[in-house]
C-alpha positions in Angstrom: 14.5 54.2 54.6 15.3 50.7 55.4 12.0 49.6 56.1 11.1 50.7 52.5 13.9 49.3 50.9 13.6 45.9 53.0 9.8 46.4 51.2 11.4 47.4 47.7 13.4 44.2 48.0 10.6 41.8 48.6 8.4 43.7 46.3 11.0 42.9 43.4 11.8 39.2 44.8 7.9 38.8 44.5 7.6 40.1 41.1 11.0 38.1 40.1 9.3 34.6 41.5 6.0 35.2 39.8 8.0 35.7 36.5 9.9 33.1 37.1 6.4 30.9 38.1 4.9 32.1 35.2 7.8 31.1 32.8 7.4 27.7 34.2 3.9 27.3 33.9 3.8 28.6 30.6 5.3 25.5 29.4 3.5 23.1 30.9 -0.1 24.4 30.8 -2.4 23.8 28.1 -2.0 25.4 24.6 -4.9 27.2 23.0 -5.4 24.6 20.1 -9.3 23.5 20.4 -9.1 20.7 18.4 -6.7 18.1 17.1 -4.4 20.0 14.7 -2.4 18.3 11.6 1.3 20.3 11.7 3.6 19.9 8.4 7.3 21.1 9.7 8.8 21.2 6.2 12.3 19.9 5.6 15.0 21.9 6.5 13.0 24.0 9.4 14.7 25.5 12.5 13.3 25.6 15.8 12.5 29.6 14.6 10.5 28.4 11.8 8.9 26.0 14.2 7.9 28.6 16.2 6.6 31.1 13.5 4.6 27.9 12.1 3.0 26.6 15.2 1.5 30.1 16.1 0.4 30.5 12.7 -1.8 26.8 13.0 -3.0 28.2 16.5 -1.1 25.5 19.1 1.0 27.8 20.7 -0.4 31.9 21.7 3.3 33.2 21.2 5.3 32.3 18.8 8.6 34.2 20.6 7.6 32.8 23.8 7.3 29.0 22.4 11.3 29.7 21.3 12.3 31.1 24.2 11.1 27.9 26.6 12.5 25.9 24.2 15.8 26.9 24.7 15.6 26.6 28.3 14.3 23.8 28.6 14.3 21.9 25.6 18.1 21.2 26.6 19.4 21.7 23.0 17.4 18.8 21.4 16.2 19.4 17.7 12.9 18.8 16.1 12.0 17.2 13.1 10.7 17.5 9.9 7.2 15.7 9.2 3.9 15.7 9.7 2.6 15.7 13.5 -0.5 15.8 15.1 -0.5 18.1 18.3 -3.9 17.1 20.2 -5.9 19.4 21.7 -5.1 21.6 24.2 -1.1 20.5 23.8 1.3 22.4 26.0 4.5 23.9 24.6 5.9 21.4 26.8 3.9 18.3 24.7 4.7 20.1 21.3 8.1 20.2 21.4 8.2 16.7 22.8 6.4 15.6 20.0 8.2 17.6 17.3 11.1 16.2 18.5 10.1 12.7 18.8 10.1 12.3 15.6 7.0 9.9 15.4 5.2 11.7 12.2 1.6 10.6 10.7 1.8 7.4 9.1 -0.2 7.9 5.6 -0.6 4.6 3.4 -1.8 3.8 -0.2 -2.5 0.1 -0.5 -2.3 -1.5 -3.3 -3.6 -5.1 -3.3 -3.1 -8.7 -4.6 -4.1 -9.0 -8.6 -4.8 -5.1 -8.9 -3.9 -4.2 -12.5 -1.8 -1.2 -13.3 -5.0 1.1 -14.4 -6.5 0.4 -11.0 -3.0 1.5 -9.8 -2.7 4.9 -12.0 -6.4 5.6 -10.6 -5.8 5.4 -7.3 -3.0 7.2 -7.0 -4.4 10.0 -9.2 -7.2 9.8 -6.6 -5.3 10.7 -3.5 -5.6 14.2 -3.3 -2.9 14.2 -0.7 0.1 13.2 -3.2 1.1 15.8 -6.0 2.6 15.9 -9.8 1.7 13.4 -12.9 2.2 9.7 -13.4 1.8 7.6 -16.3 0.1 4.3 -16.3 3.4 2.0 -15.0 3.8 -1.1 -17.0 1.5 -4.3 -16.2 3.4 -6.0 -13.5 5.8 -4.0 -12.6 4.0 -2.9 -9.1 4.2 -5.0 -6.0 0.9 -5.0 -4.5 1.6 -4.0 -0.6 1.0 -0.8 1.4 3.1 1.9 1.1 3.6 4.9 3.7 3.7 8.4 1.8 4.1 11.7 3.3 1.7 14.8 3.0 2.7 16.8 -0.6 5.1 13.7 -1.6 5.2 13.2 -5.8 2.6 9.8 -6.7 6.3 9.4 -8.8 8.3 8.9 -5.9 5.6 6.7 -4.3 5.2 4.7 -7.9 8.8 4.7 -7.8 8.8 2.7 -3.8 6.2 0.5 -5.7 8.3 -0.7 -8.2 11.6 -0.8 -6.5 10.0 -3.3 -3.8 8.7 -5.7 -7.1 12.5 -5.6 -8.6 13.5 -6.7 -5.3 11.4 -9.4 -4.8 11.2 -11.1 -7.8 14.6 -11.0 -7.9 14.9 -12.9 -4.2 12.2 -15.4 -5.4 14.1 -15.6 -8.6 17.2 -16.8 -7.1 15.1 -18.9 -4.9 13.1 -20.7 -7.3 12.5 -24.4 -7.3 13.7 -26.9 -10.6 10.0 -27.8 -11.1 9.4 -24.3 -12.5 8.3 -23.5 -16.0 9.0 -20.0 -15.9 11.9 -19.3 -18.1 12.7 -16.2 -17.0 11.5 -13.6 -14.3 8.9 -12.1 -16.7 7.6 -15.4 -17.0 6.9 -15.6 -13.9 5.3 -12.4 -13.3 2.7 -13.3 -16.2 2.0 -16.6 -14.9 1.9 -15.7 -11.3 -0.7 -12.6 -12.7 -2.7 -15.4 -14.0 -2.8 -17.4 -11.1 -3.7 -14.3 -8.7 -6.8 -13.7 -10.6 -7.9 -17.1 -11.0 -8.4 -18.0 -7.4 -8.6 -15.7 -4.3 -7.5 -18.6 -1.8 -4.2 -18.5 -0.8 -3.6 -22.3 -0.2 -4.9 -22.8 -3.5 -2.5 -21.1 -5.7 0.4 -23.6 -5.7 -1.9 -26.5 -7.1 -3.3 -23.5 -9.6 0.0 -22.7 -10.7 0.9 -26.5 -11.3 -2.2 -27.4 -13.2 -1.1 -24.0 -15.5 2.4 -25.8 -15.6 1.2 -29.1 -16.3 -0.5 -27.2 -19.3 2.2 -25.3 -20.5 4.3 -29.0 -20.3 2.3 -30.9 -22.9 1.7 -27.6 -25.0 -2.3 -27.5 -23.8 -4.3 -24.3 -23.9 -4.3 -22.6 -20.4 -7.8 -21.4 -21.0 -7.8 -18.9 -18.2 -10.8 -16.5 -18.5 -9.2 -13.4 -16.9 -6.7 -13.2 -20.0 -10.1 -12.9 -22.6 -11.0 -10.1 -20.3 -7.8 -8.1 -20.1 -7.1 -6.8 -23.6 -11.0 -5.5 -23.3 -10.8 -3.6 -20.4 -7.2 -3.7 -19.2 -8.2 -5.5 -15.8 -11.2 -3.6 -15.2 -14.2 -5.3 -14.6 -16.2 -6.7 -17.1 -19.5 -6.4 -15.8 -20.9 -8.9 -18.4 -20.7 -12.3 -19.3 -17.6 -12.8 -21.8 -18.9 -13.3 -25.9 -18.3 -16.0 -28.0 -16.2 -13.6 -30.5 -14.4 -12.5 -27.6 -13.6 -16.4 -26.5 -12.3 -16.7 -30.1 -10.5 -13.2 -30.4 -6.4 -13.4 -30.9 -5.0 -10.7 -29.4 -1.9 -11.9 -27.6 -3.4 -12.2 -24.7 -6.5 -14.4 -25.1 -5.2 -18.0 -23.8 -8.2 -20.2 -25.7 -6.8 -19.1 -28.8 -3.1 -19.5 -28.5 -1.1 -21.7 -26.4 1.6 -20.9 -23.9 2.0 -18.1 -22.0 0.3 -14.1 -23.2 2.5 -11.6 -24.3 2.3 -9.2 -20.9 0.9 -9.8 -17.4 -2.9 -9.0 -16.5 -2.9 -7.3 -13.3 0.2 -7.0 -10.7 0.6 -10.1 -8.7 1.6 -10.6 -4.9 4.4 -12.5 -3.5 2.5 -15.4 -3.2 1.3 -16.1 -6.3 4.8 -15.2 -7.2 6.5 -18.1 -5.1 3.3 -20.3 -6.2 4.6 -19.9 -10.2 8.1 -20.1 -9.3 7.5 -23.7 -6.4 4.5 -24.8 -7.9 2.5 -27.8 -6.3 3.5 -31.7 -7.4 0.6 -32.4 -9.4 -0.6 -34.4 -11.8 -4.1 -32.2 -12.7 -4.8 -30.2 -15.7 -8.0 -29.2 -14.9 -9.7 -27.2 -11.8 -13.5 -25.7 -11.8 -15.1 -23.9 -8.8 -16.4 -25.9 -6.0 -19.4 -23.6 -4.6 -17.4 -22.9 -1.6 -15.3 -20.2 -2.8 -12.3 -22.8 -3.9 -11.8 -25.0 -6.6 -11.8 -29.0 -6.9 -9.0 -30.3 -9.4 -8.6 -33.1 -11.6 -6.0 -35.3 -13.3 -8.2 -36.4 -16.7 -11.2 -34.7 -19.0 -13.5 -37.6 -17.6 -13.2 -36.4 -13.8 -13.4 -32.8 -14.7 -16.4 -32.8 -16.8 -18.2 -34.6 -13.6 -17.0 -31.8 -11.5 -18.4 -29.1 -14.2 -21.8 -31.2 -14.2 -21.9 -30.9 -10.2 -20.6 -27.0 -10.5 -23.7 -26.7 -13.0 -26.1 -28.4 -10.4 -24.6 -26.1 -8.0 -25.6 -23.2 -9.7 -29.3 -24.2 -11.0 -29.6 -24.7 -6.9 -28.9 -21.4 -6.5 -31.1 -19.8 -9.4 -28.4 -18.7 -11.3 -29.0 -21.0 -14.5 
């Protein structure tokens, strides 16, 4: 009789360690998952709902098991809410470390410099990721940048981020503005700073851009920029085509070689640059700039110097075939 219970004994003792061993390992050995798998944990989740979830996506084989471990050995830490990517083969072990972590996928919408605000409605429309209705927002009022957005989130509430950051920056720069600035008020300085980002794509250029537009706006001169014939045709989009003569003469508010001073709205949404360009424009004495074949512009203080540059421009261009 003691012999068999000596062997009852370290029957059960065996048993008990390999339960035990097997609890252990089955949270450290690798989950079933056989490929990278995106997890949403919704706001609001417990560990329970966690657990129901993850077995449902296919990282962990037992829900009530996952839980269980947890508990143990998850030491009474929380998880979070947000989107996570558990890689393949994860252990419970990896999951909850990574649930817990915090450290959800980072999803962006860019929006960049001189984009106007139907480029902006389209794109976010476009993200099938973001849910609910938008309206176009109003010409200027987005600050191009990239924004992070979770999985599901409203294009409102990310519009809403979009908007928020352009009130706070304009009103930083506004406080910050230089005394040489024409811009009367922060409006005027997104319109003028919305000319200047589509006129030139080079960053070091767009002080002198905005102080030749200044200069112009000075001694009551035309500002003849181009993109503003273009905007009330196509609201920022492209053209595609080269600009008619009707369209050159066409008043429309807009149109800045048939009126003088500033147009009535932006033309696109400008960046921060072109922002602090309008609001600490260049010391300049030019009124006039044309492109310089090299992707910049070459700038001049009298009609006599800029009609040489337009000749050279023109030479340019027969060189290149495309007179």
């Amino acid at each position: 009789m003691r012999r068999l219970g000596c062997s009852l004994l370290l029957i059960g003792l065996a048993v008990a360690a390999f339960v035990a061993f097997r609890f252990v390992y089955g949270w450290t050995e690798a989950g079933p998952a056989q490929s990278d798998i995106m997890v949403v944990v919704p706001d609001g989740s417990t560990i329970t709902d966690a657990a129901v979830l993850l077995k449902k996506e296919g990282v962990v084989r037992s829900a009530d098991a996952f839980l269980t471990r947890a508990k143990v050995f998850g030491r009474g830490k929380s998880i979070k809410a947000g989107e996570f990517l558990i890689p393949k083969g994860a252990s419970n072990a990896d999951i909850f470390r990574i649930l817990g972590g915090g450290k959800t996928l980072t999803r962006l919408v860019t929006i960049p410099e001189g984009m106007p605000s139907v480029l902006v409605y389209e794109r976010l429309k476009a993200n099938e990721e973001l849910t609910g209705d938008i309206d176009v927002p109003e010409e200027g009022s987005v600050l191009p940048d990239s924004y992070a957005f979770d999985k599901g989130e409203s294009r409102a509430a990310v519009l809403k981020r979009m908007q928020g950051a352009m009130d706070r920056t304009l009103e930083k720069l506004w406080a910050e503005r230089a005394a040489n600035t024409v811009a009367k008020s922060p409006k005027e300085a997104v319109i003028l700073a919305s000319i200047v980002e589509k006129e030139t794509g080079v960053a070091s250029e767009r002080p002198t851009v905005a102080g030749v537009y200044s200069n112009r706006l000075r001694v009551g001169m035309m500002l003849q920029a181009d993109p503003t014939i273009i905007y009330p045709i196509t609201k920022g989009k492209p053209l595609g085509r080269r600009i008619r003569k009707s369209e050159i003469a066409a008043v429309n508010g807009y149109n800045t070689y048939s009126m003088t001073g500033l147009p009535k709205g932006p033309i696109a949404n400008p960046g921060r640059l072109s922002i602090l360009a309008v609001l600490h424009p260049a010391d300049t004495k030019a009124l006039y700039f044309v492109a310089d074949g090299k992707g910049g512009h070459i700038f001049a203080d009298t009609l006599q110097q800029h009609n040489e540059n337009v000749r050279k421009w023109f030479e340019i261009r027969r060189a290149r075939g495309e007179l």
